[in-house]
C-alpha positions in Angstrom: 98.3 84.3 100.1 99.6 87.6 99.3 98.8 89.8 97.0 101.5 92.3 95.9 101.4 93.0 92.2 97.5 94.2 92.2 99.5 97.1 94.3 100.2 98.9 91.4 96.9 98.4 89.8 95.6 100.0 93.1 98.4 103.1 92.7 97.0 103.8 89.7 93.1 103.5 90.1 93.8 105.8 92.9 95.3 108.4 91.2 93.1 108.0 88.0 90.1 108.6 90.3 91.6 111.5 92.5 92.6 113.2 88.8 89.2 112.3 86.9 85.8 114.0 86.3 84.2 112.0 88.9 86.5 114.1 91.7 84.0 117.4 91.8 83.0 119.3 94.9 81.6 122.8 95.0 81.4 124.8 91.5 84.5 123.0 90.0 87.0 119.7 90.0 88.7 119.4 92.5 91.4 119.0 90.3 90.4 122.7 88.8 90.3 124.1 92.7 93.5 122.6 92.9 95.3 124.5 89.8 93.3 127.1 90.7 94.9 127.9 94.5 98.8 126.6 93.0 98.4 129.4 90.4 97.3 132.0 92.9 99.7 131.0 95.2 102.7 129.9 93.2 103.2 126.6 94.8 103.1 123.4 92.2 103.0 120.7 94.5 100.8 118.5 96.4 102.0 116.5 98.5 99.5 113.5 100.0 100.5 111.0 103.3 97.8 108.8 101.9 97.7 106.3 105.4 98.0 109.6 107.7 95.6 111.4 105.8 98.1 114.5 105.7 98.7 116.9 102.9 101.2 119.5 102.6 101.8 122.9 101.7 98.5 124.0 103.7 98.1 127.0 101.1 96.7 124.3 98.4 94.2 123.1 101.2 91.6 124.7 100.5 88.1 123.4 101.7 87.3 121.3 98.2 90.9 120.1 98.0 90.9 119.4 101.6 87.3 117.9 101.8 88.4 115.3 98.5 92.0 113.7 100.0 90.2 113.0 103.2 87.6 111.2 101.3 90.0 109.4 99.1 92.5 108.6 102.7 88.7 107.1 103.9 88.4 105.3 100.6 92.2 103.9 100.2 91.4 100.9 102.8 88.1 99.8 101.1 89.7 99.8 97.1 92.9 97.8 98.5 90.2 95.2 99.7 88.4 95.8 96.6 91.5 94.6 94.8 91.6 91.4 96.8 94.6 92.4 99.3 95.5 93.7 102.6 96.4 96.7 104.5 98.8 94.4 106.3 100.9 94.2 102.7 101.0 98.1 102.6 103.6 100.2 104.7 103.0 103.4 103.1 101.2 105.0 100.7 101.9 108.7 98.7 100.4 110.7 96.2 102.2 113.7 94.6 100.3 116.1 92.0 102.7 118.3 90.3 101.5 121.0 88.1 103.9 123.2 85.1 102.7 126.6 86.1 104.8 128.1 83.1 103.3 126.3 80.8 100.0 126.9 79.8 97.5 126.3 76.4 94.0 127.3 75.4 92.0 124.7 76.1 90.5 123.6 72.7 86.8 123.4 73.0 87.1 126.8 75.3 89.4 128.9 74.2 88.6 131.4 76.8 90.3 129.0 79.4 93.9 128.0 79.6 95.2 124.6 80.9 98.5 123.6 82.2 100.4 119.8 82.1 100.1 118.1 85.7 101.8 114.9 86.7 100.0 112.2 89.2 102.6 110.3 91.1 101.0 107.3 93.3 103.4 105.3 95.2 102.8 101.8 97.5 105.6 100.8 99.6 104.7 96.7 100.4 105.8 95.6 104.2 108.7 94.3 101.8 109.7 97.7 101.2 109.2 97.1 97.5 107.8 100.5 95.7 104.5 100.0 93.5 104.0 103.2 91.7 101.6 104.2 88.9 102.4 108.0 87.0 99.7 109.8 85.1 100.5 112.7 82.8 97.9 114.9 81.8 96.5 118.8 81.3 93.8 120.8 83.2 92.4 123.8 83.2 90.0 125.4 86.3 86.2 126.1 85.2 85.3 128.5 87.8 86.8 131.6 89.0 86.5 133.0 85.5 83.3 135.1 85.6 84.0 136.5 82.0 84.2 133.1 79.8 81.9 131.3 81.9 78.9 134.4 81.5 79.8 134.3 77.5 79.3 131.0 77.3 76.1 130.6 79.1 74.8 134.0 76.6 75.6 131.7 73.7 74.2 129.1 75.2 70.6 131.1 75.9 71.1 133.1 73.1 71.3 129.6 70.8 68.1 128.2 73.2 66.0 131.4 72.3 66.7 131.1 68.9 65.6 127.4 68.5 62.3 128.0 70.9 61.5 130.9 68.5 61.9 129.1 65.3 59.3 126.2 66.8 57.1 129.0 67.6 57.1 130.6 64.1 56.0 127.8 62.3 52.8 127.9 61.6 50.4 125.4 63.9 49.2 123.3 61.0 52.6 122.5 60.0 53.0 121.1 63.4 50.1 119.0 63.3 50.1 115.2 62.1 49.0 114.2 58.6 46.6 111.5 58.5 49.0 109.2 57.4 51.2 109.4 59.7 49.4 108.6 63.2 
């Protein structure tokens, strides 16, 4: 029997996974490589033929971004069987990432980095030609690339380690050692 209307739950697992933490290759997410390269070269979209495994404009290729839609083109056949249908249901399948270049925010745990809104469009066409589509609104912000914040954070972060390794140190041993009592 067919299954059509797990279709959308499958446009939107797809999309949540491309766009979540568990998407990271190299030094950063591949969402973060991806607003990275759009803001350097001034092109918002990504466009994703998800049964052809094609991706367009080739200046947001680049090797993470490339390297993670093939993976997720190799994965689409096993997660529509994972979702108890089949690719005989499915004539075509899109993604489209779209990010708000003009808009950007600190981000609020790092202020030193700035994020900007994206929009995750999955679409399914069924062999019906029906359209099964799943949108995702969120904001990102890249992590590397930015020598400066990242280098400050990782001080604070040894700066904060050396002081806590120096306070154990100070103490004096026989505050360290175990009262009687409490072995």
């Amino acid at each position: 029997m067919a299954r059509y209307k797990v279709l959308k739950s499958v446009a939107h697992s797809f999309g949540h996974s491309f766009t979540s933490l568990m998407n990271y290759r190299g030094d950063d997410y591949v969402m973060g490589h991806l607003l990275r390269r759009a803001q350097e070269v001034g092109e918002d979209t990504l466009f994703v033929d998800i049964l052809a495994a094609k991706a367009a404009p080739r200046s947001l290729l680049v090797k993470e971004v490339a390297a993670s839609v093939d993976a997720y083109c190799d994965w689409f056949p096993r997660m529509i069987e994972a979702h108890r249908t089949e690719m005989k249901y499915v004539r075509g399948a899109r993604m489209t990432i779209q990010f708000d270049l003009r808009t950007r925010r600190p981000v609020r745990h790092a202020p030193a980095y700035y994020e900007s809104p994206f929009t995750c469009r999955v679409e399914i066409e069924d062999d019906r030609g029906k359209i099964w589509a799943a949108e995702l609104k969120d904001w990102w912000y890249p992590e590397s690339g930015t020598v400066a914040p990242r280098r400050s954070l990782l001080t604070s972060v040894r700066r904060r380690l050396g002081q806590v390794i120096r306070s154990v140190w100070a103490r004096p041993s026989s505050s360290l050692r175990l009262q009687p009592n409490e072995r």
